[in-house]
KERO-54158 format. One line per 3 residues: for each residue y, z, x of N, C-alpha, C. Coordinates in Angstrom, 1 decimal, m for minus. Layout:
BEGIN
Y/Z/X/Y/Z/X/Y/Z/X  ... .
This chain:
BEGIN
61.5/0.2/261.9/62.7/1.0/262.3/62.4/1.7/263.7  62.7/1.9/264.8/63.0/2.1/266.0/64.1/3.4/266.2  64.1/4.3/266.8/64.8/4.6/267.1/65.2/4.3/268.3 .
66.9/4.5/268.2/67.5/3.6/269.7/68.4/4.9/270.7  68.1/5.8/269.8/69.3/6.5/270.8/69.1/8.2/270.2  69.3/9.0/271.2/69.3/10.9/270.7/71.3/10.9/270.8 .
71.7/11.9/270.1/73.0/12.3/270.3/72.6/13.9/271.3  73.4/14.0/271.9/73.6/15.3/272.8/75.0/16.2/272.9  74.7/17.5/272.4/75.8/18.6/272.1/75.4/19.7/272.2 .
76.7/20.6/272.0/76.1/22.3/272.0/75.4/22.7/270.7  75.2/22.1/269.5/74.5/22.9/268.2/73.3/22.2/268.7  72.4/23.2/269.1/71.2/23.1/268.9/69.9/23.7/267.8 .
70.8/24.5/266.4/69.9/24.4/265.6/70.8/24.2/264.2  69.9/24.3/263.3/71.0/23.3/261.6/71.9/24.2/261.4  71.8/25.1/261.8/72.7/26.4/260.9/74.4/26.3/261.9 .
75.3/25.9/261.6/76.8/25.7/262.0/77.3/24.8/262.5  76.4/23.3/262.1/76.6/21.9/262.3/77.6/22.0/260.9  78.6/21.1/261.4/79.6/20.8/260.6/78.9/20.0/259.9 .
79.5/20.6/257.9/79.0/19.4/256.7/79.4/18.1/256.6  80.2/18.0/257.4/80.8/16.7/257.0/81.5/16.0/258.2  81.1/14.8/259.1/81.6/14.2/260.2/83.0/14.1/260.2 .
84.6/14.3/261.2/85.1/14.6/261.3/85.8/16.2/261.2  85.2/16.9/260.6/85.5/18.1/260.5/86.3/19.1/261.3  85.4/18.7/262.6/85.3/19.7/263.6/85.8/18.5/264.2 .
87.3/18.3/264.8/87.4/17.3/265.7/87.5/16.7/267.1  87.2/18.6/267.5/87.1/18.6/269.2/85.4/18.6/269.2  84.5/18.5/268.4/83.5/18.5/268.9/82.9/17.4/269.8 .
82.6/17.3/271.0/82.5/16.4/271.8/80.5/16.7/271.8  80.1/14.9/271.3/78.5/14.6/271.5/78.5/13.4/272.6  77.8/13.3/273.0/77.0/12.1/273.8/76.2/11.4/273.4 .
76.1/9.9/273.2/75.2/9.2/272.7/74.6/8.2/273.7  72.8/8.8/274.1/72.4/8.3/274.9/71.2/7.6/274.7  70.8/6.3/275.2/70.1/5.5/274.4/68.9/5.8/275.0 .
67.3/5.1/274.2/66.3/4.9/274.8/66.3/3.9/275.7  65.1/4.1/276.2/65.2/3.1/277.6/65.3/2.0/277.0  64.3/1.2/275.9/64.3/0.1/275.9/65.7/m0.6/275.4 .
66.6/0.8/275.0/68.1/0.1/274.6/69.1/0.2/275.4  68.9/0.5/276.8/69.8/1.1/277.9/70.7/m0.9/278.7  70.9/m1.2/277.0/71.7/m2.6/277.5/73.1/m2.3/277.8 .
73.9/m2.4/278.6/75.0/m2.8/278.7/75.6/m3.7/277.9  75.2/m4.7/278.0/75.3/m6.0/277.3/75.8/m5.9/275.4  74.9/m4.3/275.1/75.0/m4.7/273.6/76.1/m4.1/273.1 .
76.6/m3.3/274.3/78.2/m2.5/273.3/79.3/m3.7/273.9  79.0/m4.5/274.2/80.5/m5.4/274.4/81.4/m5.2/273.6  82.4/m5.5/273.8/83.3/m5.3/272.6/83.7/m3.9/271.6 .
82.3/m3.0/272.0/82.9/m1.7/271.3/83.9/m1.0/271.7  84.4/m0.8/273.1/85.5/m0.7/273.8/86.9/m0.7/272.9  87.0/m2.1/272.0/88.1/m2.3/271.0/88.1/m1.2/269.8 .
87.2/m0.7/269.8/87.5/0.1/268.2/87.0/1.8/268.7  88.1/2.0/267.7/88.1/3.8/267.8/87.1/4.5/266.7  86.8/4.3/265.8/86.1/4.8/265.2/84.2/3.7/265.0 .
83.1/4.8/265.2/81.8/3.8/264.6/81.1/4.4/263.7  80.0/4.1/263.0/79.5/4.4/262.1/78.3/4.3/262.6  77.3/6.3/262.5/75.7/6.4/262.4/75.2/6.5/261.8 .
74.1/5.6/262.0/72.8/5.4/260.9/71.9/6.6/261.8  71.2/7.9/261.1/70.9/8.3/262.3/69.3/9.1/260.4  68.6/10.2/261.4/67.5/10.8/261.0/67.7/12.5/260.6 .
67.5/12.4/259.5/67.4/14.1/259.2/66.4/14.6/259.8  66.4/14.3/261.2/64.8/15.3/261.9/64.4/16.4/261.4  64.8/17.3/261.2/64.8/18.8/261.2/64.1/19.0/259.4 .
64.4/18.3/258.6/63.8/18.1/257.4/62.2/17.5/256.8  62.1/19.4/256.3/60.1/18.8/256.2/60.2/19.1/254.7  59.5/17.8/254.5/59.3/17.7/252.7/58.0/17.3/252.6 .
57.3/16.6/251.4/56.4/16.3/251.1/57.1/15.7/249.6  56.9/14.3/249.4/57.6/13.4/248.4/59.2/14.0/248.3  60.0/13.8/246.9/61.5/14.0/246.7/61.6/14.3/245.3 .
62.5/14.8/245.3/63.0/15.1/243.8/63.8/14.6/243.4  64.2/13.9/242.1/65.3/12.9/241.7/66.6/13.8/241.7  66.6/15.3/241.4/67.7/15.9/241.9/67.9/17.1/242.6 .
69.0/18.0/243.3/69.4/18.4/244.2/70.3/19.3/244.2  70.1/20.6/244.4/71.1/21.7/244.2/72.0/21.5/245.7  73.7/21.1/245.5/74.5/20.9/245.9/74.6/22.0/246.7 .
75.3/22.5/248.2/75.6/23.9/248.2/77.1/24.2/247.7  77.7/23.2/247.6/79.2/22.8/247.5/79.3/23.7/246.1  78.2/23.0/245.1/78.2/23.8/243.8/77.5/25.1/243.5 .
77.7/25.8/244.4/77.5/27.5/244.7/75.3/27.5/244.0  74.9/26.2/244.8/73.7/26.2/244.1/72.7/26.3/243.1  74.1/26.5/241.8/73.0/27.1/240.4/73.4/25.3/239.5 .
73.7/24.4/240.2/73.5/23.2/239.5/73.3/22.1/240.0  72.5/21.3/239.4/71.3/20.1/239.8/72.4/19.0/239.7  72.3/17.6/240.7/72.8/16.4/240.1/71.6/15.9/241.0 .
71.9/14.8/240.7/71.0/13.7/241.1/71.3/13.2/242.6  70.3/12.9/243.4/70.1/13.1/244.8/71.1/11.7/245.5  71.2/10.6/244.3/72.0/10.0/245.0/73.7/9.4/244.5 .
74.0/11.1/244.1/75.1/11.2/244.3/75.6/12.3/245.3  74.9/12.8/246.0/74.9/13.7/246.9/74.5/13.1/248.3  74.9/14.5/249.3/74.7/14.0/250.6/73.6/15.0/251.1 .
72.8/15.3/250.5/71.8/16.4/250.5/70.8/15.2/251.8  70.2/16.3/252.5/69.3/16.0/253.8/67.7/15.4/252.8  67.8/16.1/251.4/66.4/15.8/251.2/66.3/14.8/250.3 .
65.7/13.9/250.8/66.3/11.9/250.0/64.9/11.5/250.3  64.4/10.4/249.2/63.2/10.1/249.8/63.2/9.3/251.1  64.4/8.6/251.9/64.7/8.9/252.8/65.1/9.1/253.7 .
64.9/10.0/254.4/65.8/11.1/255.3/66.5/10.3/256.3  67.6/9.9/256.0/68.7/8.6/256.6/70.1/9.7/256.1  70.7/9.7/257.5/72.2/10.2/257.2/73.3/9.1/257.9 .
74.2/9.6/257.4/75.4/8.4/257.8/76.6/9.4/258.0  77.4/8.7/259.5/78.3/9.6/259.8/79.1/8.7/260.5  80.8/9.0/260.5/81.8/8.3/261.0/82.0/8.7/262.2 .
82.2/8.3/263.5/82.6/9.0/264.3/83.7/8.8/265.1  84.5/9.5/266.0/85.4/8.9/266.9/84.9/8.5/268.6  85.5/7.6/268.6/84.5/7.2/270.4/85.8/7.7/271.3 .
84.9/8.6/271.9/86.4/9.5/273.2/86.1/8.0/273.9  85.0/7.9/274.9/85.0/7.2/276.4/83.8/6.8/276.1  83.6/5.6/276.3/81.8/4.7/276.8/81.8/4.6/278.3 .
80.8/4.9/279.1/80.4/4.5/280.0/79.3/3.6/280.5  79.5/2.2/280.4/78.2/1.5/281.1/77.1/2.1/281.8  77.7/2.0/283.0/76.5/2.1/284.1/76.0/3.7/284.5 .
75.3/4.3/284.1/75.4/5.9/284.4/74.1/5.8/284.4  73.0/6.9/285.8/71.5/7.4/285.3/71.1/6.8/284.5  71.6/7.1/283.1/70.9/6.9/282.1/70.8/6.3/281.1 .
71.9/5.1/282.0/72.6/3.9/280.9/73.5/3.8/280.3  73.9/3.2/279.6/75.4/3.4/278.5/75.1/4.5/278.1  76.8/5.2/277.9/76.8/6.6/277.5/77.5/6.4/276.7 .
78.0/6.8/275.4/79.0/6.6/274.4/79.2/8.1/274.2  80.8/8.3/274.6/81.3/10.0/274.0/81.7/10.0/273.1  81.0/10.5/272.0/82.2/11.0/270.7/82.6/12.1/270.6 .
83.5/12.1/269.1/84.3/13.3/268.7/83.8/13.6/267.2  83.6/14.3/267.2/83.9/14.7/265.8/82.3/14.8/264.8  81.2/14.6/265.5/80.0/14.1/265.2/79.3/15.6/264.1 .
78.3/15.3/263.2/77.9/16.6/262.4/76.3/16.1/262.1  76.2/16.3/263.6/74.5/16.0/263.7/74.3/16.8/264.7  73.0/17.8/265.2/72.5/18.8/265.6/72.1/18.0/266.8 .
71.9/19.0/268.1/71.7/18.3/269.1/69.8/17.6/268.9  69.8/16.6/269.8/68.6/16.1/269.9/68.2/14.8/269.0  69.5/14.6/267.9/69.2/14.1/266.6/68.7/12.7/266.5 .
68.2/11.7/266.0/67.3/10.7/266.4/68.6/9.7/265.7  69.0/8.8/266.5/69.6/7.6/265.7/69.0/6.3/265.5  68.9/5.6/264.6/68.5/4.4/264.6/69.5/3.2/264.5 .
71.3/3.4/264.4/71.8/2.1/264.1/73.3/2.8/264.3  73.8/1.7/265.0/75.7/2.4/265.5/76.3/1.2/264.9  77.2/1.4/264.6/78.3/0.3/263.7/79.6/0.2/263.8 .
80.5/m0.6/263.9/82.1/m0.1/264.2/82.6/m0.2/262.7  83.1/1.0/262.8/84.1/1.4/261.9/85.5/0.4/261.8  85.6/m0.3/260.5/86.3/m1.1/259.8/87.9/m0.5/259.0 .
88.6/m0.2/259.7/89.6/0.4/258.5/90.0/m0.4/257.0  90.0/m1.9/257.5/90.5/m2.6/256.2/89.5/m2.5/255.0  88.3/m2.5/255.1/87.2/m2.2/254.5/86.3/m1.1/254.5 .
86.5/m0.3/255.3/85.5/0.8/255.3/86.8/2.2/254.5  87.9/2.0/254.4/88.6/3.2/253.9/89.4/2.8/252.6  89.0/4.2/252.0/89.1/3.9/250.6/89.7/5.1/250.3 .
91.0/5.5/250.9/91.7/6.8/250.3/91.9/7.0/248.9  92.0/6.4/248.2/92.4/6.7/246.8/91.0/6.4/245.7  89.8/6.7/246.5/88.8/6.7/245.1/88.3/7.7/244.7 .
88.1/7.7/243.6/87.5/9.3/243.4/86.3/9.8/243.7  86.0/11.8/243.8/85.5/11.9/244.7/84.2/12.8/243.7  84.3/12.6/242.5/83.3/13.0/241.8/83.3/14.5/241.2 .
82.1/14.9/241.4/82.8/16.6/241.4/82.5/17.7/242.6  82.6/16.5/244.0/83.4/17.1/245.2/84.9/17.9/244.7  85.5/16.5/244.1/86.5/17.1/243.6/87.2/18.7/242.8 .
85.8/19.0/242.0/85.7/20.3/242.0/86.1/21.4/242.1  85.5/21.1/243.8/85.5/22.5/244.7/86.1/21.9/245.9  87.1/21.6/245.6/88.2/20.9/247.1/87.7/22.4/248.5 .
88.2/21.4/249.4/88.0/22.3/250.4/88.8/23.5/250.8  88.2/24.4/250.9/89.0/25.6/251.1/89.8/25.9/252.3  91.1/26.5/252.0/92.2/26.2/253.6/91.1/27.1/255.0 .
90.8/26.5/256.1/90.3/26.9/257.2/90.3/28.8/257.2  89.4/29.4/257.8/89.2/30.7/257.9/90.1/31.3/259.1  90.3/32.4/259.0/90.9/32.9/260.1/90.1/33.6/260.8 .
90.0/32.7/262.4/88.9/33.5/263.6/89.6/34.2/264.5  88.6/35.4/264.7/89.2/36.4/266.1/87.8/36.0/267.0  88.0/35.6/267.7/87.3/35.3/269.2/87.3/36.7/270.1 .
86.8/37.3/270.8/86.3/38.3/271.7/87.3/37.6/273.0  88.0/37.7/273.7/88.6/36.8/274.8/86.9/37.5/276.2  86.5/38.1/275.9/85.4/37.7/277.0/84.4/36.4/276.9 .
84.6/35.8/275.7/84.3/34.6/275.4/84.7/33.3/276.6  85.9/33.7/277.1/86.9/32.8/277.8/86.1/32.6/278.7  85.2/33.5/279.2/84.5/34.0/281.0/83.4/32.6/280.1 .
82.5/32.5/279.4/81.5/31.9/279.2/81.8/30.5/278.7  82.7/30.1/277.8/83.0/28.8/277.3/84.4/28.1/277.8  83.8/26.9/278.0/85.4/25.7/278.3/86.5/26.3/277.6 .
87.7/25.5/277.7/88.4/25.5/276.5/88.5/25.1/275.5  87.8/22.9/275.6/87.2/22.7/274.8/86.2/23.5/273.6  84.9/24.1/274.4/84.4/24.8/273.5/84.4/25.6/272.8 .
85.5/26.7/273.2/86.2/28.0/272.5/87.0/27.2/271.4  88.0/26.0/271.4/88.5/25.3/270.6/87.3/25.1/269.3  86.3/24.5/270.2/85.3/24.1/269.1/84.5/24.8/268.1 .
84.3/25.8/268.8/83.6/26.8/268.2/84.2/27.5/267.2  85.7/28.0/267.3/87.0/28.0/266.4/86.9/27.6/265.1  86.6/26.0/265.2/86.7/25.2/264.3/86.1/25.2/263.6 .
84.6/25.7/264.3/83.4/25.4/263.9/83.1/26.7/262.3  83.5/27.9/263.0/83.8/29.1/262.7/84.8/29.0/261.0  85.9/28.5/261.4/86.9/28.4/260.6/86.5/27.3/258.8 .
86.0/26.7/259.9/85.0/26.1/258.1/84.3/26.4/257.7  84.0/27.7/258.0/82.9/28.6/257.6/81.1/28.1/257.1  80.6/28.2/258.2/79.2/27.8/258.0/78.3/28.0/257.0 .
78.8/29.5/256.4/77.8/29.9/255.2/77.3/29.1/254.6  76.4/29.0/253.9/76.2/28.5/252.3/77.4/29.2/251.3  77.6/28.0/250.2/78.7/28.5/250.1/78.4/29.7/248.7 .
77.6/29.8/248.5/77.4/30.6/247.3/76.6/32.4/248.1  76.8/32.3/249.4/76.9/33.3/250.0/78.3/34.1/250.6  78.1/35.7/250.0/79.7/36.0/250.5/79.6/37.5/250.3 .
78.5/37.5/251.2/78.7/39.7/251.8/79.4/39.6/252.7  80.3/40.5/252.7/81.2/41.0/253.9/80.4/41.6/254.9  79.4/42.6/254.8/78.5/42.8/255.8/77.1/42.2/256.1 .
76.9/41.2/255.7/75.7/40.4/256.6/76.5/40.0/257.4  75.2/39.9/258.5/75.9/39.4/260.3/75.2/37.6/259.9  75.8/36.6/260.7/75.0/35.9/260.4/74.9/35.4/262.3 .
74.6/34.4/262.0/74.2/33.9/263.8/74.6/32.2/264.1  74.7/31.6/264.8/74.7/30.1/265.5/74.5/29.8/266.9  73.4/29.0/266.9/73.0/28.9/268.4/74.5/28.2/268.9 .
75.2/28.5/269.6/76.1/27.2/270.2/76.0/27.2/271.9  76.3/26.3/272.5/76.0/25.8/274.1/75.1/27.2/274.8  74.1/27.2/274.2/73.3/27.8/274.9/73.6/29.5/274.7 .
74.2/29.9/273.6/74.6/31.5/273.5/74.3/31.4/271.9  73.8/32.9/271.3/73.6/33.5/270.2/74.9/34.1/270.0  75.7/33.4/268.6/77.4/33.8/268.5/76.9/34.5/267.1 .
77.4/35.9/267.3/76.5/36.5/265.6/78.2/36.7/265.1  78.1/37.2/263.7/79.4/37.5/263.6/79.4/37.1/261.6  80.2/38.4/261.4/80.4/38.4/260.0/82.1/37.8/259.5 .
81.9/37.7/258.1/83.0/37.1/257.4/83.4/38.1/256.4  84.6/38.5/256.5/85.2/39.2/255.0/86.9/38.7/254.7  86.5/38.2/253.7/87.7/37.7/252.6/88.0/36.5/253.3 .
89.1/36.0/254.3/89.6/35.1/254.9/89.1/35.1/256.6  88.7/36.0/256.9/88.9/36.2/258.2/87.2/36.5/259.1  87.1/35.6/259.9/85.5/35.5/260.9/85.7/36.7/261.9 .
84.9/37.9/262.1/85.0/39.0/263.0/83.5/38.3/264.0  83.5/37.9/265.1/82.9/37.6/266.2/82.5/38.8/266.9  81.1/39.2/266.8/80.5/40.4/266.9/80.2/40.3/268.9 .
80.0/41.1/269.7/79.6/40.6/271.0/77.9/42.1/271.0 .
């Protein structure tokens, strides 16, 4: 196994990477290859398709062997399933898989093909080993069941107040994203003090900021 390629974005540490790829769907990554994969030649044809599929590395994940099961956070952490019915980082392993949307490829750049996505929930620097085009006829399956995700369906988006001196420091893009990022609330989910501050590295700034009931207060 080789790695072929780093993704590049503003989350540079685990804590406020979106759980689940599409999420966040202004999040714009770069996908830029190693030298020895800086072909032109091999994305032919990816051009045609809007969505691809990453095989990519839970870098950031230090273990020592695995455990057959896995405290979900989804399930407020006090219950175990088994590791491979989960999407838990800690697998014997450490292989994630994520759908993504392709904004723009660029061929010929410095640094080779560049592939822009959207929507990616991998931390910056992340190691990939395998890109795939996303199939709608076969790869989507809206009507299967979702186990006991189903459970704990996803909660309606948070309500963010942003600081507008934010505006001076971040794109629009990024204030969008950050929004978003915010609004799905990062916590763990079986955490919920109204006054802990918590933090997220995002494009190069320390974003601290607490949550009470529905609503994100963005601390400056």
């Amino acid at each position: 196994m080789n790695i072929i390629a780093h993704i590049e974005n503003d989350l540079t540490t685990k804590f406020g990477v979106p759980r689940q790829s599409g999420l966040v769907t202004e999040l714009r990554s770069r996908i830029v290859f190693e030298p020895d994969y800086r072909c032109p030649e091999a994305l032919r044809g990816l051009e045609g398709f809007e969505y691809i599929w990453l095989l990519w590395e839970f870098s950031e994940v230090k273990q020592i062997g695995w455990s057959p099961t896995v405290r979900p956070p989804r399930l407020g952490g006090n219950r175990r399933m088994g590791v491979f019915a989960t999407r838990s980082p800690f697998r014997p392993n450490p292989i994630g898989l994520s759908s993504v949307r392709i904004d723009k490829i660029e061929l010929n750049t410095p640094q080779g093909p560049i592939i822009y996505v959207l929507g990616a929930d991998l931390m910056n620097g992340t190691p990939i080993y395998d890109i795939k085009p996303y199939l709608p006829l076969s790869d989507s399956h809206p009507d299967a069941a979702s186990g006991f995700v189903e459970e704990t369906a996803q909660q309606p988006p948070l309500e963010v107040d942003l600081p507008k001196t934010l505006l001076d420091i971040f794109t629009e893009n990024q204030i969008n994203t950050l929004r978003d990022i915010l609004a799905h609330d990062p916590r763990p989910h079986y955490h919920n003090d109204p006054n802990r501050i918590y933090g997220i590295s995002y494009a190069g700034q320390d974003i601290k900021f607490k949550i009470n009931e529905n609503k994100v207060n963005v601390l400056l």
